[in-house]
SEVO-134843 format. One record per residue (C-alpha): residue in one letter; x, y, z; residue number from 0. Coordinates in nm, 4 decimals. Each point is the difference from the previous one (the first is absolute). Example, Ala and Ser with C-alpha at 12.3 -4.5 7.8 and 13.67 -1.06 7.14 Angstrom:
BEGIN
   resn          u          v          w   resi
      A     1.2300    -0.4500     0.7800      0
      S     0.1370     0.3440    -0.0660      1
This chain:
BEGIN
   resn          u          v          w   resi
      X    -0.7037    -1.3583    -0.9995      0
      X     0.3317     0.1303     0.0011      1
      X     0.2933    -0.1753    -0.1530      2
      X     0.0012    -0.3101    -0.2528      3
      X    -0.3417    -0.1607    -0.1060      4
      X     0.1105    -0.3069     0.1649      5
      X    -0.0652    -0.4057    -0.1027      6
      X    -0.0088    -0.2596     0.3348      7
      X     0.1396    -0.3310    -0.0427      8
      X    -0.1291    -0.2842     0.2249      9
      X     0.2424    -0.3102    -0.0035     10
      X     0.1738    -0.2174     0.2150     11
      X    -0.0848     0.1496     0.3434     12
      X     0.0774     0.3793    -0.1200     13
      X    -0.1809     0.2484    -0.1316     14
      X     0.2282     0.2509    -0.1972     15
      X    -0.0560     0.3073    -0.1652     16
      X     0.0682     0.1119    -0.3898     17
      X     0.0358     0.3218    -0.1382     18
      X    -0.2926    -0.0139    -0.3211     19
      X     0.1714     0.2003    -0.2140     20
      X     0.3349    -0.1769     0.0286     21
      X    -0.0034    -0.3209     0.1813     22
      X     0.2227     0.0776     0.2473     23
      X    -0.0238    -0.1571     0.3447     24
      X    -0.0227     0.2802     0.2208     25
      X    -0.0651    -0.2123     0.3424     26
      X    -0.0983    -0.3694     0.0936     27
      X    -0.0881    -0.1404     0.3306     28
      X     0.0314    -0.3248     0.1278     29
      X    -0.3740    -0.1476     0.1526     30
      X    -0.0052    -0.3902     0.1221     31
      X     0.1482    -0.2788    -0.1899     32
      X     0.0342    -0.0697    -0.3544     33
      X    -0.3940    -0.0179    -0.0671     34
      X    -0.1991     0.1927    -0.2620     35
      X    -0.0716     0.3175     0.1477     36
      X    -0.3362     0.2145    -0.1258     37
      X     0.0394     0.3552    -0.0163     38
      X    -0.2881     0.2581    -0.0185     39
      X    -0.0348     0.3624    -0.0211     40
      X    -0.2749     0.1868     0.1021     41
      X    -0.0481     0.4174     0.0018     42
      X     0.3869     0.0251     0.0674     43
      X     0.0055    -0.2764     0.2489     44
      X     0.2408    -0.3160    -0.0629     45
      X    -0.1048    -0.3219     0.1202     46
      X     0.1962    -0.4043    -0.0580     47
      X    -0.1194    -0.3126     0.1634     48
      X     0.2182    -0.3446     0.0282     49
      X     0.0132    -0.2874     0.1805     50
      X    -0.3689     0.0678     0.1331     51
      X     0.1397     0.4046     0.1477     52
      X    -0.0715     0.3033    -0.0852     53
      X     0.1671     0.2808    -0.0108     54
      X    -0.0125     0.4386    -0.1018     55
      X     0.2956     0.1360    -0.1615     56
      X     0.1442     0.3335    -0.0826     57
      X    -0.0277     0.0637    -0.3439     58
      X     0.3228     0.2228    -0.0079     59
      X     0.2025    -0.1983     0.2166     60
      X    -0.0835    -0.3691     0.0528     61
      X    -0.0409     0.0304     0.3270     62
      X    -0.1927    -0.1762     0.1934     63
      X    -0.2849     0.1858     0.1985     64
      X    -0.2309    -0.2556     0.1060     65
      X    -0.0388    -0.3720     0.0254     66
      X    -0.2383    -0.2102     0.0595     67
      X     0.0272    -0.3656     0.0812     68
      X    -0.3554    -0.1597    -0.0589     69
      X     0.0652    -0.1939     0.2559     70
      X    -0.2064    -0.3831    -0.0389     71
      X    -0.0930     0.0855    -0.3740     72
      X     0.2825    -0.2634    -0.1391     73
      X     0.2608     0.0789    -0.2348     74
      X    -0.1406     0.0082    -0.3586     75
      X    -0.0550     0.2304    -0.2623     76
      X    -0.1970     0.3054     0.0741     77
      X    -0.2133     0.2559    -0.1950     78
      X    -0.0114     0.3478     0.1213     79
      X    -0.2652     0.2623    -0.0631     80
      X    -0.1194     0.3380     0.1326     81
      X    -0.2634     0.2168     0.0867     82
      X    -0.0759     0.3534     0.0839     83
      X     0.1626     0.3506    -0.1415     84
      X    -0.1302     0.2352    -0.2358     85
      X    -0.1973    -0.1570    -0.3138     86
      X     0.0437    -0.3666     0.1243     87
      X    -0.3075    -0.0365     0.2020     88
      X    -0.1589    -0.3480    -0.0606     89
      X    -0.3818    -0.0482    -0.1095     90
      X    -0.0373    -0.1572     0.3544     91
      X     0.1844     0.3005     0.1786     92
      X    -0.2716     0.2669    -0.2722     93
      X    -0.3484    -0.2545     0.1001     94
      X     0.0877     0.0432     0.3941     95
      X     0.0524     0.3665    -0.0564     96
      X    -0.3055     0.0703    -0.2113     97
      X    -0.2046    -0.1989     0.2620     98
      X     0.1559     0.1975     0.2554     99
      X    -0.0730     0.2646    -0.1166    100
      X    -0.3944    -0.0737    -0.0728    101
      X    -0.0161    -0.1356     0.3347    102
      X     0.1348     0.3453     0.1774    103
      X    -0.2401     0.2076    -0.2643    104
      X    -0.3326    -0.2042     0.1155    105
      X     0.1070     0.0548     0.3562    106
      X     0.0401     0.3716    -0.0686    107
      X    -0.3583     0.0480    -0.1121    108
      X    -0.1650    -0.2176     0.2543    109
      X     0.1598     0.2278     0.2286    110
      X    -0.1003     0.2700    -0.1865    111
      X    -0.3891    -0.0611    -0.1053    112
């Protein structure tokens, strides 16, 4: 990544973003409220929930570039997690694949034979 290695903050409704080597705040941005606000990173991709929303930030800038709503899911505290990219395939997403896999190999050779 180019630039600071960066720190995200999570409080009050904002998410902002520290410069790791220095501490300085180099952009915050405002969410919903004055909630606790989680904030995950993921293969270069910045994510926050509060107040039961979601939302995908620019890691540079702060900005905003997505936001989801969850509408009907309440208003509480949220964990977030993800899936997929290089090297973070899940032993679910590896079983499905291997079986696949088998399942296009035995239908090879019955065509085949």
């Amino acid at each position: 990544m180019a630039g600071p290695y960066l720190v995200f903050v999570g409080i009050n409704g904002s998410v902002a973003a520290l410069d790791r080597s220095t501490g300085t705040m180099l952009w915050s941005t405002h969410l919903k409220g004055s909630d606790f606000v989680t904030v995950f990173v993921v293969e270069g991709e910045l994510y926050a929930a509060t107040k039961g929303e979601i939302f995908s930030l620019d890691m540079a800038t702060g900005e905003i570039r997505w936001h989801n709503p969850l509408k009907g899911y309440g208003r509480g505290l949220m964990t977030i997690v993800a899936s997929g990219g290089a090297g973070n395939e899940t032993a679910v997403m590896r079983e499905k694949r291997r079986r696949d896999e088998q399942a296009a190999a035995g239908a090879a050779a019955a065509a085949a034979g």
